[in-house]
FIDOKE-45218 format. One line per field, with one value per residue: residue in one letter; x, y, z of N, C-alpha, C, CB in turn. Coordinates in nm, 3 decimals, always signed. Glycine has a CB too. Layout:
% residues N
rest = c(A | ...)
n.east = c(X | ...)
n.north = c(Y | ...)
n.up = c(Z | ...)
ca.east = c(X | ...)
ca.north = c(Y | ...)
ca.up = c(Z | ...)
c.east = c(X | ...)
c.north = c(Y | ...)
c.up = c(Z | ...)
cb.east = c(X | ...)
cb.north = c(Y | ...)
cb.up = c(Z | ...)
% end
This chain:
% residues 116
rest = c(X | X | X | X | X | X | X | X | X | X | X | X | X | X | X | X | X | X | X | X | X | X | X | X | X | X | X | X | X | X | X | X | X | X | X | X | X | X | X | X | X | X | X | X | X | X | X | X | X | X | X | X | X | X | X | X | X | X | X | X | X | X | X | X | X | X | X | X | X | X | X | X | X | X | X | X | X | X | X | X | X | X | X | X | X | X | X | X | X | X | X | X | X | X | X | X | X | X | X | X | X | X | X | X | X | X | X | X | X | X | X | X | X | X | X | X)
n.east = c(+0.084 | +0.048 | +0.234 | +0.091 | -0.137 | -0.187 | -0.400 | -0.400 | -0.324 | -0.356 | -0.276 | -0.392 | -0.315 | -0.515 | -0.526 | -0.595 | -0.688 | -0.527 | -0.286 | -0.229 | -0.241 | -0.293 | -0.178 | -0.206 | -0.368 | -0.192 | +0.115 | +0.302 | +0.359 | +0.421 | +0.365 | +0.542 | +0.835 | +0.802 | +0.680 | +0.884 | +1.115 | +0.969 | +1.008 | +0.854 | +0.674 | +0.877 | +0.987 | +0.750 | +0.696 | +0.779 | +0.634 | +0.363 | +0.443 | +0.491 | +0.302 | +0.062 | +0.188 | +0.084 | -0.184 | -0.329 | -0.386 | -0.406 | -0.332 | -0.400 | -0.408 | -0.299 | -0.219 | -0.104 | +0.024 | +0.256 | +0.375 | +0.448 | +0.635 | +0.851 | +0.881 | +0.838 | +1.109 | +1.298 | +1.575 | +1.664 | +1.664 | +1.385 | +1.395 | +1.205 | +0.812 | +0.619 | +0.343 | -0.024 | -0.106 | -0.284 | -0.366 | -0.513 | -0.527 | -0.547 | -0.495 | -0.279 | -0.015 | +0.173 | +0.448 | +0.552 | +0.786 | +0.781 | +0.565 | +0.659 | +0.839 | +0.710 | +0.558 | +0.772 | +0.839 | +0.589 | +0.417 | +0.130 | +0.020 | -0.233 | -0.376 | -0.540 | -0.692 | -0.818 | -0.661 | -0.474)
n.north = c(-0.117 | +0.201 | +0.484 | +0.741 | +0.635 | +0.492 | +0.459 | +0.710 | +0.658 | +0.714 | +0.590 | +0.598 | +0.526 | +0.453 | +0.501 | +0.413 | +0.630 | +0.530 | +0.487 | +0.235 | +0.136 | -0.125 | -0.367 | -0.509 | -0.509 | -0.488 | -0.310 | -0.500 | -0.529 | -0.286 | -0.044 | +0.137 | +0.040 | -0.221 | -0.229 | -0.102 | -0.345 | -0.480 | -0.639 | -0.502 | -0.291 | -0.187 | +0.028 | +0.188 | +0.311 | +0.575 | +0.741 | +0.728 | +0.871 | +1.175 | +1.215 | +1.260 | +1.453 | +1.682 | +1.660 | +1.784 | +2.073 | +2.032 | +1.770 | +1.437 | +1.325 | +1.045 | +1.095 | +0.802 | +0.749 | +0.963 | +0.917 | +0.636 | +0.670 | +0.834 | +1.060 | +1.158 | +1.101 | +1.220 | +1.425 | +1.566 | +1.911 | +1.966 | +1.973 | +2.265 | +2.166 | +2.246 | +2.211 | +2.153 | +2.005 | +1.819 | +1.665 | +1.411 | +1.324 | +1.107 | +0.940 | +1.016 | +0.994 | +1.152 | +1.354 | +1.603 | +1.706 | +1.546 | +1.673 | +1.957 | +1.927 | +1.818 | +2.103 | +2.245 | +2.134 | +2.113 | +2.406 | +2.469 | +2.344 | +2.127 | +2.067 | +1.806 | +1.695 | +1.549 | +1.525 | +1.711)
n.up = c(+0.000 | -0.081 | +0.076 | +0.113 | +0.131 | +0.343 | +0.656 | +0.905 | +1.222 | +1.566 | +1.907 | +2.176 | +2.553 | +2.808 | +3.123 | +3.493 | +3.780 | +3.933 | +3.786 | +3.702 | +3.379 | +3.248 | +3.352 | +3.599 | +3.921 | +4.163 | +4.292 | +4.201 | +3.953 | +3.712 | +3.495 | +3.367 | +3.430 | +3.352 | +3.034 | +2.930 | +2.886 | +2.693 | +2.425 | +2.119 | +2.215 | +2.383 | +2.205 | +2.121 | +2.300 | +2.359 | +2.177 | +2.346 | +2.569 | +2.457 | +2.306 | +2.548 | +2.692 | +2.493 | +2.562 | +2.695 | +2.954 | +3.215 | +3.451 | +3.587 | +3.866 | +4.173 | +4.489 | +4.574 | +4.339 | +4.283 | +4.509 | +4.452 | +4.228 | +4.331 | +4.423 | +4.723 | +4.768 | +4.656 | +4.595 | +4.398 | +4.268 | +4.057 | +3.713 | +3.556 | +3.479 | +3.203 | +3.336 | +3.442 | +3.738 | +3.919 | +4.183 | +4.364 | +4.734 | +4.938 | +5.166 | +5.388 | +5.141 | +4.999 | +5.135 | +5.281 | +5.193 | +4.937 | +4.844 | +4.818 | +4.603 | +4.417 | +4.357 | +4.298 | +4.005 | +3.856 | +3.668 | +3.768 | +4.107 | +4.252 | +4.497 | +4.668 | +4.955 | +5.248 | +5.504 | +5.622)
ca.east = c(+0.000 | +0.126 | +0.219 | -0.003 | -0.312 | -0.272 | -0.435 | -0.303 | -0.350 | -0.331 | -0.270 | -0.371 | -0.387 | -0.578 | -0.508 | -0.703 | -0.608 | -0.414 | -0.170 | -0.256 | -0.312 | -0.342 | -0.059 | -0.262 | -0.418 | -0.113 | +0.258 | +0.430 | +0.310 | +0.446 | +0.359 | +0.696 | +0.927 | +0.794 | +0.691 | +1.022 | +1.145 | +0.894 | +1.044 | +0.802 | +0.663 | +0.938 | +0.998 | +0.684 | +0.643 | +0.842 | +0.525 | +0.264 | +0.483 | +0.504 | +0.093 | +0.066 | +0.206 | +0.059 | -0.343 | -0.434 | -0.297 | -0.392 | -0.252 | -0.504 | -0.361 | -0.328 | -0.074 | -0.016 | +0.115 | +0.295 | +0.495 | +0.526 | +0.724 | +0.939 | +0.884 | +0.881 | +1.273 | +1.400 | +1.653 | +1.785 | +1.587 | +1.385 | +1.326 | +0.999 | +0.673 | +0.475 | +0.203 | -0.048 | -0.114 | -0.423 | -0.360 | -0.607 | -0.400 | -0.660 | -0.499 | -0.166 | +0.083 | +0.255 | +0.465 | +0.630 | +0.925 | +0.701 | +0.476 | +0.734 | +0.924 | +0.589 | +0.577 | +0.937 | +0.872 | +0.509 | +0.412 | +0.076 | +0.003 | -0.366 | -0.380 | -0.668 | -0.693 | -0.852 | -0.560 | -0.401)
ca.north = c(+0.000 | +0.331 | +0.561 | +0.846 | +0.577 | +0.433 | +0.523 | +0.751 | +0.576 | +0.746 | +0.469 | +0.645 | +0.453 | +0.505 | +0.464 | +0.483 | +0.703 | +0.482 | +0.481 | +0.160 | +0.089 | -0.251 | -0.435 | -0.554 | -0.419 | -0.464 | -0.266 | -0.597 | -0.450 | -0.155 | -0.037 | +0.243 | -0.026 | -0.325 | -0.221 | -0.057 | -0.390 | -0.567 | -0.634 | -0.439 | -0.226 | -0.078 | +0.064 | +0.273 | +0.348 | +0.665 | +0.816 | +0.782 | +1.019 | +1.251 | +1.249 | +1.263 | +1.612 | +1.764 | +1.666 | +1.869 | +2.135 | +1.961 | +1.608 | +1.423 | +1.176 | +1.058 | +1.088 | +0.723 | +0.696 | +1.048 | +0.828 | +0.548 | +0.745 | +0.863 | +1.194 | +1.191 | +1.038 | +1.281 | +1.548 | +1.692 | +2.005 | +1.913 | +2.076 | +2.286 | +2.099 | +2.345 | +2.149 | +2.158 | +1.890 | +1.797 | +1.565 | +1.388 | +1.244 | +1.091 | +0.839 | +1.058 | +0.954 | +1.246 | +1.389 | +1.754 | +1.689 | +1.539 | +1.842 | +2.077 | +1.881 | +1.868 | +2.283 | +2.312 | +2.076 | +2.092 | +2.482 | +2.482 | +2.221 | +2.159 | +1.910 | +1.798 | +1.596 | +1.630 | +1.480 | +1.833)
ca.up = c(+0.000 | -0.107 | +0.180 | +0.144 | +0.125 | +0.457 | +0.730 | +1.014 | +1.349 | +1.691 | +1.999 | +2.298 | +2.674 | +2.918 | +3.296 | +3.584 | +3.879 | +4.056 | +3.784 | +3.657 | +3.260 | +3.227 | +3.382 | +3.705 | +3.999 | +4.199 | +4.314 | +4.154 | +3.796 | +3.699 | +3.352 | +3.366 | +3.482 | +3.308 | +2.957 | +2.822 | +2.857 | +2.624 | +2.241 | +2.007 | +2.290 | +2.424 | +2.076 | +2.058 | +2.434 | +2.377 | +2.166 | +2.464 | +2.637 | +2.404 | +2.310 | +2.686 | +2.726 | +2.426 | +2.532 | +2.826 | +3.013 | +3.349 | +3.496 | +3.698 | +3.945 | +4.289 | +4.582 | +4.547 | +4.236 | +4.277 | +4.613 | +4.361 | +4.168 | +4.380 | +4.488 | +4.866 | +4.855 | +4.562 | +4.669 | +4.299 | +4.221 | +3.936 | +3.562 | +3.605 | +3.380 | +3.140 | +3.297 | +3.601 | +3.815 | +4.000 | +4.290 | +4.480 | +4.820 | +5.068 | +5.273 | +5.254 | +5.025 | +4.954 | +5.220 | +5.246 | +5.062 | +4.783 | +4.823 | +4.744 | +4.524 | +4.295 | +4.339 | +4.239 | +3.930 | +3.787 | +3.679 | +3.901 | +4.133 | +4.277 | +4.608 | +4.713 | +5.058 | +5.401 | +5.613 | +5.696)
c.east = c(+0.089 | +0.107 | +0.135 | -0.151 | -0.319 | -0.270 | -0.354 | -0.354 | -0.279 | -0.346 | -0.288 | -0.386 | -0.442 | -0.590 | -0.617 | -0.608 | -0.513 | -0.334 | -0.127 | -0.298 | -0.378 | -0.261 | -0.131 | -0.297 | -0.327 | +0.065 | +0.378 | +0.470 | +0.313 | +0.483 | +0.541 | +0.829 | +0.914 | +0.785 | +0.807 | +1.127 | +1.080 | +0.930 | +0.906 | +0.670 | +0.735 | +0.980 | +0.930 | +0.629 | +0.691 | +0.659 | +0.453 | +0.268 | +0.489 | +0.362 | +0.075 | +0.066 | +0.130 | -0.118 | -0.384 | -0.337 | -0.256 | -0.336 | -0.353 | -0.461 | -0.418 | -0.150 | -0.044 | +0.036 | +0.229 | +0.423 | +0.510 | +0.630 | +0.852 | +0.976 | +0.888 | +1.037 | +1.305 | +1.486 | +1.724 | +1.638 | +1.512 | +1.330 | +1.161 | +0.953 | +0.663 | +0.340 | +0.098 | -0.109 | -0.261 | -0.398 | -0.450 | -0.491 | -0.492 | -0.604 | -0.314 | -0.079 | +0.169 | +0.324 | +0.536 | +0.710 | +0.835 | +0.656 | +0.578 | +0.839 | +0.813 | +0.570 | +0.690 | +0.888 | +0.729 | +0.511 | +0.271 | +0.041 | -0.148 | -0.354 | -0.482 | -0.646 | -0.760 | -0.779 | -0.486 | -0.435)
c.north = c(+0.124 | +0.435 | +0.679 | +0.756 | +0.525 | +0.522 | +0.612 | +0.692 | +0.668 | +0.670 | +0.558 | +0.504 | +0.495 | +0.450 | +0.496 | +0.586 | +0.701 | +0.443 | +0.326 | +0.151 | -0.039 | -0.405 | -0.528 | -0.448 | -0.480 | -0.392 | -0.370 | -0.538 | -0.374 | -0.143 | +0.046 | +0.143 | -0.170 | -0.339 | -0.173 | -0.181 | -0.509 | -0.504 | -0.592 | -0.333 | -0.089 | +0.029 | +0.222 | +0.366 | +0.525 | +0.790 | +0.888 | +0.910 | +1.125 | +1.270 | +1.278 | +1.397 | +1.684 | +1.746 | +1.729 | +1.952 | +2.074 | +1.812 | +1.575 | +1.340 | +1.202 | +1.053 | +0.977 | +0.695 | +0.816 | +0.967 | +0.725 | +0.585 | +0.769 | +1.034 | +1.299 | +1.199 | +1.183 | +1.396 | +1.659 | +1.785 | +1.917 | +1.965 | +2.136 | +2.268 | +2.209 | +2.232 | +2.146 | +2.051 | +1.904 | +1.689 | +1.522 | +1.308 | +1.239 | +0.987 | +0.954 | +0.997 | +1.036 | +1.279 | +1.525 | +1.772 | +1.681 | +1.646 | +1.955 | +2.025 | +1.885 | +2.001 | +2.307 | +2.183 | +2.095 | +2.330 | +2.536 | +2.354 | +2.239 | +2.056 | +1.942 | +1.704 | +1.607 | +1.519 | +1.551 | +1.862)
c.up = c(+0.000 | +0.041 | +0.199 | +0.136 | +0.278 | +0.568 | +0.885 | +1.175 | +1.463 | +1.801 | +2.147 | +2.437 | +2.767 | +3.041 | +3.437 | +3.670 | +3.988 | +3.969 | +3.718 | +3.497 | +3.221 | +3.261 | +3.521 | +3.809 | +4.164 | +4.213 | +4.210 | +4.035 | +3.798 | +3.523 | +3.328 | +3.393 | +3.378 | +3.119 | +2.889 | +2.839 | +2.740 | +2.463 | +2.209 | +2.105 | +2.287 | +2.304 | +2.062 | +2.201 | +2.445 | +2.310 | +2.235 | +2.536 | +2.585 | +2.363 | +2.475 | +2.742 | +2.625 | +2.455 | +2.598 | +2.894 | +3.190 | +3.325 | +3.579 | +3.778 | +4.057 | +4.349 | +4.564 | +4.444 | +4.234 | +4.410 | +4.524 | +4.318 | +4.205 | +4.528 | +4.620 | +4.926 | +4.707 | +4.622 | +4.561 | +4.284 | +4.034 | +3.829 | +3.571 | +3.436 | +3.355 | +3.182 | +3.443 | +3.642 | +3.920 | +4.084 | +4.367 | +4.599 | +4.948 | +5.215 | +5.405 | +5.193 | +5.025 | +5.108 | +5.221 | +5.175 | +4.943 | +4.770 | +4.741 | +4.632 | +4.395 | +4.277 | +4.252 | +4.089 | +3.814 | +3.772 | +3.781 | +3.983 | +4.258 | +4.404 | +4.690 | +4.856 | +5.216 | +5.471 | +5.650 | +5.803)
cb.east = c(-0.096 | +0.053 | +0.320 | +0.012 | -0.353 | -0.225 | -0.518 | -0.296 | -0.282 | -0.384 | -0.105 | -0.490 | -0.328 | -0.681 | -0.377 | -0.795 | -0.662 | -0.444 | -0.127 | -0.315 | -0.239 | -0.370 | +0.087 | -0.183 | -0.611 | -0.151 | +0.286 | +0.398 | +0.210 | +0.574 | +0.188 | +0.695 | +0.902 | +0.683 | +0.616 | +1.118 | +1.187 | +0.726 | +1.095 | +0.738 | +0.679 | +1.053 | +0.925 | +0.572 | +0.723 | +1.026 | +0.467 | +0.270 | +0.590 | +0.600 | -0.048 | +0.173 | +0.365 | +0.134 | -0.424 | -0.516 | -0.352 | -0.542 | -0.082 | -0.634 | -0.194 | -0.449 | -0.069 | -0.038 | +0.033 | +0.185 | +0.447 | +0.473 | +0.680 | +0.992 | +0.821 | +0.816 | +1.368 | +1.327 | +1.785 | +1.891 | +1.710 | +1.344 | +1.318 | +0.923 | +0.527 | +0.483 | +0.233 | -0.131 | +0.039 | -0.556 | -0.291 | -0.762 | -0.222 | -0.819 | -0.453 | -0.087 | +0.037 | +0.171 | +0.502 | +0.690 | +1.047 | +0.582 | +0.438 | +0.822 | +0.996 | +0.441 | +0.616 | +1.159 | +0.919 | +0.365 | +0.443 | -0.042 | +0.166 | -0.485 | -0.230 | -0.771 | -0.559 | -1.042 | -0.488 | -0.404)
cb.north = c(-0.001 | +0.413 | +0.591 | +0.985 | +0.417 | +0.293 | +0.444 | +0.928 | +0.410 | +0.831 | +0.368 | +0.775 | +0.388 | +0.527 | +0.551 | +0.362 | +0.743 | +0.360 | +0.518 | +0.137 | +0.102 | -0.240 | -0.314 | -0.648 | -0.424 | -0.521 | -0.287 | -0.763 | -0.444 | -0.108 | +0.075 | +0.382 | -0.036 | -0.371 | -0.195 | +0.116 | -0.383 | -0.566 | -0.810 | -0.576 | -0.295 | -0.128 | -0.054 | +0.197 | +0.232 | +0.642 | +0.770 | +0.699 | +1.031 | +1.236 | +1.052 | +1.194 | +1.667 | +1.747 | +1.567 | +1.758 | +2.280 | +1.956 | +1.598 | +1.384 | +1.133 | +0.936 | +1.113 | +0.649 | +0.668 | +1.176 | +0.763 | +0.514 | +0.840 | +0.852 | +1.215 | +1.089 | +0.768 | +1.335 | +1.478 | +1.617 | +2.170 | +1.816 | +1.954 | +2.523 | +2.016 | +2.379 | +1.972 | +2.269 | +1.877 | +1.761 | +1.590 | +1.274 | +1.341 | +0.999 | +0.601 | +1.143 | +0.945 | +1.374 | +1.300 | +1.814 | +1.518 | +1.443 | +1.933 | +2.169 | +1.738 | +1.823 | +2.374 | +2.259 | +1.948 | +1.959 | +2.504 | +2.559 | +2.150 | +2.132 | +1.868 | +1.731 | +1.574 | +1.657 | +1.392 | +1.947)
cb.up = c(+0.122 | -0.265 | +0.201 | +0.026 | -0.011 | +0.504 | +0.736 | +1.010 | +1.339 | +1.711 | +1.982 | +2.305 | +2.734 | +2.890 | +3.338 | +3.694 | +3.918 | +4.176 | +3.924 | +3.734 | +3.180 | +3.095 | +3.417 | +3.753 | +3.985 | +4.204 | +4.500 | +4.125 | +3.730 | +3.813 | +3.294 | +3.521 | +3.649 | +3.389 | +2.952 | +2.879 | +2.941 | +2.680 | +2.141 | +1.875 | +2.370 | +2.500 | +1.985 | +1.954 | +2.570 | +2.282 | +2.138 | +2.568 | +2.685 | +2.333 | +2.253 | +2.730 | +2.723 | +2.285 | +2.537 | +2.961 | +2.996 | +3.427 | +3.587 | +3.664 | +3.972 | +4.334 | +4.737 | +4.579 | +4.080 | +4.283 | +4.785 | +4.262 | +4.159 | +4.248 | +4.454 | +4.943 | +4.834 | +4.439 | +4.770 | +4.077 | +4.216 | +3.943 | +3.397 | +3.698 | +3.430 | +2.908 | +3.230 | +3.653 | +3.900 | +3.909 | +4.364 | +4.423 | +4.846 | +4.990 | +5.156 | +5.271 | +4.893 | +4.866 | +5.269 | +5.327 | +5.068 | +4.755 | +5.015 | +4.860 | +4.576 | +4.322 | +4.492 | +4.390 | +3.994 | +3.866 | +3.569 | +3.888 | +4.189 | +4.145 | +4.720 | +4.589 | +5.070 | +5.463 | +5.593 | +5.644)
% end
């Protein structure tokens, strides 16, 4: 098939809020850790991220996947996001460090939680 005939295909995924796509509904499974080692995957995984930033100006998560991450233990200053963040964090998750480590990194950041 001649290249201007076939079709253009956009692959989005979609996660829930805990950070989960489709890997399981446990910590063992970690899509970020597990897919960039999968032959004909890891390949195209670079895309997502890049559609990812360009669909919305907000981020919607939660504190636990934001402590998955890392973000309570990090200590380097980190590149500030063009992007704003919406946090829900109910049990907490997040902890001060994280807190300000998401300030210093996203451009606004929204946190939602009644455990203050």
């Amino acid at each position: 098939m001649e290249a201007s005939k076939r079709p253009i295909n956009t692959l989005f995924m979609l996660m829930s809020l805990d950070g989960k796509i489709n890997s399981g509904d446990s910590d063992e499974l970690d899509v970020d850790r597990d897919w960039c080692k999968i032959d004909g995957v890891k390949e195209g995984l670079h895309q997502y991220y890049e559609i990812e930033k360009t669909t919305d100006w907000y981020s919607l998560n939660t504190g636990r996947v934001m402590a998955k991450i890392g973000v309570n233990e990090r200590i380097e200053k980190p590149a500030k996001m063009d992007c704003r963040f919406i946090i829900i964090d109910r049990k907490p998750h997040l902890n001060e460090k994280g807190i300000e480590y998401l300030c210093n990194w996203v451009d606004t950041l929204f946190l939602f939680t009644d455990q203050w």
